[in-house]
C-alpha positions as CSV (number, residue, x, y, z in Angstrom):
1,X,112.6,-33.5,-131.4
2,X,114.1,-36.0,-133.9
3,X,114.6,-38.7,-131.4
4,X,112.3,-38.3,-128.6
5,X,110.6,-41.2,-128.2
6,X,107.6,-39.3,-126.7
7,X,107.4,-36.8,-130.0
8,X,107.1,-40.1,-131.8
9,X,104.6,-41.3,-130.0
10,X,102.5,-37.8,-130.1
11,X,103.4,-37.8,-133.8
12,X,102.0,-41.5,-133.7
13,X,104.7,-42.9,-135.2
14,X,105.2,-45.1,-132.3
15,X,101.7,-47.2,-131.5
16,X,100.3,-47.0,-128.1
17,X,97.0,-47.7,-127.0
18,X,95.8,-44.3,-125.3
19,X,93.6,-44.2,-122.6
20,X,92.6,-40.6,-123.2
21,X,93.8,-38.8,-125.8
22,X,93.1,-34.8,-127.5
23,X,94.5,-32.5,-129.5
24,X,97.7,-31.5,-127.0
25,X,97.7,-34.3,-124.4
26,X,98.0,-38.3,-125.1
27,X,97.8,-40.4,-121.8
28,X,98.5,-44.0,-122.1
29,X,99.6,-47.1,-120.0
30,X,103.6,-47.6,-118.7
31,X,105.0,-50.3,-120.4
32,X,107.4,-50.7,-117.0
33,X,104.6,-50.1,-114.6
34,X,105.6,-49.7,-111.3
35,X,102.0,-49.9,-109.8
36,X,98.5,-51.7,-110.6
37,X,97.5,-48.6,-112.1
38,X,100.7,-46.6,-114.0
39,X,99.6,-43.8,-116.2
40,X,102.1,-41.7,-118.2
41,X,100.1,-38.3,-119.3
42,X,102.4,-36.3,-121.9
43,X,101.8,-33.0,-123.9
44,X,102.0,-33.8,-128.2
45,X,104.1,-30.2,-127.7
46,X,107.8,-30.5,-126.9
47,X,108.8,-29.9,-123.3
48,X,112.3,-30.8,-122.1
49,X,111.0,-30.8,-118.1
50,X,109.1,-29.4,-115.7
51,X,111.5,-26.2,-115.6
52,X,111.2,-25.8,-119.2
53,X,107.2,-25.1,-118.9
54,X,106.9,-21.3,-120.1
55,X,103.8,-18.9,-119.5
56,X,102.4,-19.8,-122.4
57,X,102.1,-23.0,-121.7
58,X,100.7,-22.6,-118.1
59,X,97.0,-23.9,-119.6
60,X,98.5,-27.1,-121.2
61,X,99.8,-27.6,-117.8
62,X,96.3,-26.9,-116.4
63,X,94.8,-29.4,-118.8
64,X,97.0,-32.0,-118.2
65,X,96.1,-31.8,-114.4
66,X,92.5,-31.9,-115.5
67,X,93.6,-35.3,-117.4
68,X,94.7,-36.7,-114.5
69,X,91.7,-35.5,-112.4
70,X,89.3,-37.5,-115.0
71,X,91.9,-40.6,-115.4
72,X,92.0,-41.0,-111.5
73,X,88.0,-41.3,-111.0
74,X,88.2,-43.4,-114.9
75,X,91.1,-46.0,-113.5
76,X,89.1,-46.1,-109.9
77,X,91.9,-44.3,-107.9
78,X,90.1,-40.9,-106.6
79,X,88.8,-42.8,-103.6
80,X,91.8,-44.7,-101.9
81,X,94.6,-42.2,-103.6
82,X,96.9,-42.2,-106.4
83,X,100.8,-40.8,-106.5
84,X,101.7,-38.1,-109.1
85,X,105.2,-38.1,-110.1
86,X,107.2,-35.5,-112.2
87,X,110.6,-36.6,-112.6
88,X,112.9,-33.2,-113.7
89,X,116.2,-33.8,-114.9
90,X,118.7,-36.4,-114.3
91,X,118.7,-36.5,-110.7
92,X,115.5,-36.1,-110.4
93,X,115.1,-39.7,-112.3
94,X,114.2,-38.2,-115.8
95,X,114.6,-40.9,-118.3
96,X,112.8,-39.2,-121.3
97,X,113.5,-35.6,-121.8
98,X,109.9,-34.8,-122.7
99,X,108.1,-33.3,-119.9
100,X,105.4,-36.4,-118.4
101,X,103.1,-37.2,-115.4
102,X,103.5,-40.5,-113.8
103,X,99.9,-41.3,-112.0
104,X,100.5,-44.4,-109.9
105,X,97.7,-45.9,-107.9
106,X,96.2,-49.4,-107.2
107,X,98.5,-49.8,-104.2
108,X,99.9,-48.2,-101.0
109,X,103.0,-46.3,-102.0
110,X,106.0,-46.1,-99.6
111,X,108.1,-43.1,-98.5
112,X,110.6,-42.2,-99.5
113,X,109.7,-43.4,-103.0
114,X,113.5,-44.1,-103.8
């Protein structure tokens, strides 16, 4: 997508430092972290949202939940616990229409979360 700011940063076009980083998945830090530790873990593939994940892409998905597995122990947030956040849509609090994880740890998160 032209002006998806996550395809740019995939297409590394946009700088970020990533924290783990393969051939379909970049994770890197939130620039408007909303926790101690505030992780977003995108696919380099397009994906609107979370309802826009097709079969095919059901092993990206896996992977990326592995990424988070491995940046959770990595950012020391396995033990105490962590938040994992997909926000779908406008409603749902989607700001960038490129599907991404939010893993949030570091501190005790609230509920409801807003």
């Amino acid at each position: 997508m032209q002006d998806c700011i996550f395809c740019k940063i995939a297409a590394q076009e946009i700088p970020v430092q990533p924290i783990y980083e393969d051939h379909e998945i970049i994770a890197f830090r939130d620039i408007n972290a909303q926790a101690p530790v505030h992780v977003l873990i995108i696919p380099k593939k397009h994906i609107a949202n979370l309802l826009e994940v097709s079969q095919e892409d059901s092993l990206l998905i896996a992977r990326m939940h592995n990424v988070v597995q491995r940046l959770a122990v990595e950012l020391g947030v396995s033990e105490e616990g962590f938040r994992l956040v997909i926000n779908t849509k406008d409603n749902g609090g989607q700001t960038v229409h490129h599907l991404h994880f939010h893993l949030l740890g570091g501190r005790f998160m609230t509920w409801p979360p807003g």
